[in-house]
C-alpha positions as CSV (number, residue, x, y, z in Angstrom):
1,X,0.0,0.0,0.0
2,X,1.4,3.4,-1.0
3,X,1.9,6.4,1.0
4,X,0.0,8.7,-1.7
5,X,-3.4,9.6,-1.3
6,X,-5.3,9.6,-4.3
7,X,-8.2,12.2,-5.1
8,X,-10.6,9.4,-4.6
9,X,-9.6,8.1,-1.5
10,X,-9.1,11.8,-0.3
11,X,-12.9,12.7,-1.6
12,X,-13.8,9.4,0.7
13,X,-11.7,10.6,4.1
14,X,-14.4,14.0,3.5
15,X,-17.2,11.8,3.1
16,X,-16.5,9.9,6.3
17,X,-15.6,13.4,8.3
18,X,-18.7,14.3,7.2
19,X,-20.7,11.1,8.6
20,X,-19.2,11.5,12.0
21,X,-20.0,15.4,12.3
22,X,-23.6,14.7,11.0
23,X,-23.6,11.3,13.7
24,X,-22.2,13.6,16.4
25,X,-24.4,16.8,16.3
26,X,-27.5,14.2,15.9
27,X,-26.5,12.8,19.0
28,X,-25.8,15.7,21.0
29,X,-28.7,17.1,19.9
30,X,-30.8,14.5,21.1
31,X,-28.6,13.6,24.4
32,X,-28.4,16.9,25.2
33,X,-31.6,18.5,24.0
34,X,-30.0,21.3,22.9
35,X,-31.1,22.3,19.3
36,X,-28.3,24.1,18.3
37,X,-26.6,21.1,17.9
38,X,-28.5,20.4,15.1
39,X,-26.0,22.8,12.7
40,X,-23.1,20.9,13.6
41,X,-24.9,18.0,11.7
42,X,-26.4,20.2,9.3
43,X,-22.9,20.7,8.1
44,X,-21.5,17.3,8.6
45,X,-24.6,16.3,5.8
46,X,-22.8,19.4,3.5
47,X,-19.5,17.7,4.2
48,X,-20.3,14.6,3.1
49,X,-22.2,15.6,-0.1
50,X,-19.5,17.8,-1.0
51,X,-17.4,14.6,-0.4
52,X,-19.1,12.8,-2.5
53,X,-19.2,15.3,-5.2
54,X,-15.4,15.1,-5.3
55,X,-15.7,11.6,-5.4
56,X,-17.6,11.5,-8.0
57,X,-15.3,14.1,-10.1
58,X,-12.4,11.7,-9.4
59,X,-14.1,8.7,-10.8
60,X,-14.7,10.5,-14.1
61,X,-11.2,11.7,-14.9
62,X,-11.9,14.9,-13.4
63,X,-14.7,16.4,-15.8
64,X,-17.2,18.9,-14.8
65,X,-19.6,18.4,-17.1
């Protein structure tokens, strides 16, 4: 296994931060009852679909179309 990161295991690593900020300001928000947990898992679900995005841009050669 190389050292390098490619750009589609890189897009990945933002999709799974993104999964445990979403998983961690869900259960805050719910342990704690506090609402305004709820952002910090609003943007863990940005995270990850931005993740994903990449992902998805590195699986096609980079193209944007």
């Amino acid at each position: 296994m190389s050292a390098n990161i490619t750009p589609e295991r890189g897009a990945l690593v933002v999709v799974f931060v993104g999964i445990a900020l979403a998983l961690t300001g869900a259960g805050l928000a719910s342990l704690l009852g506090e609402p305004s947990w709820r952002w910090l898992a609003t943007g863990g679900v940005l995270v990850q679909v931005a993740g994903w995005v990449r992902y998805s841009r590195a699986r096609r050669g980079g193209e944007r179309s």
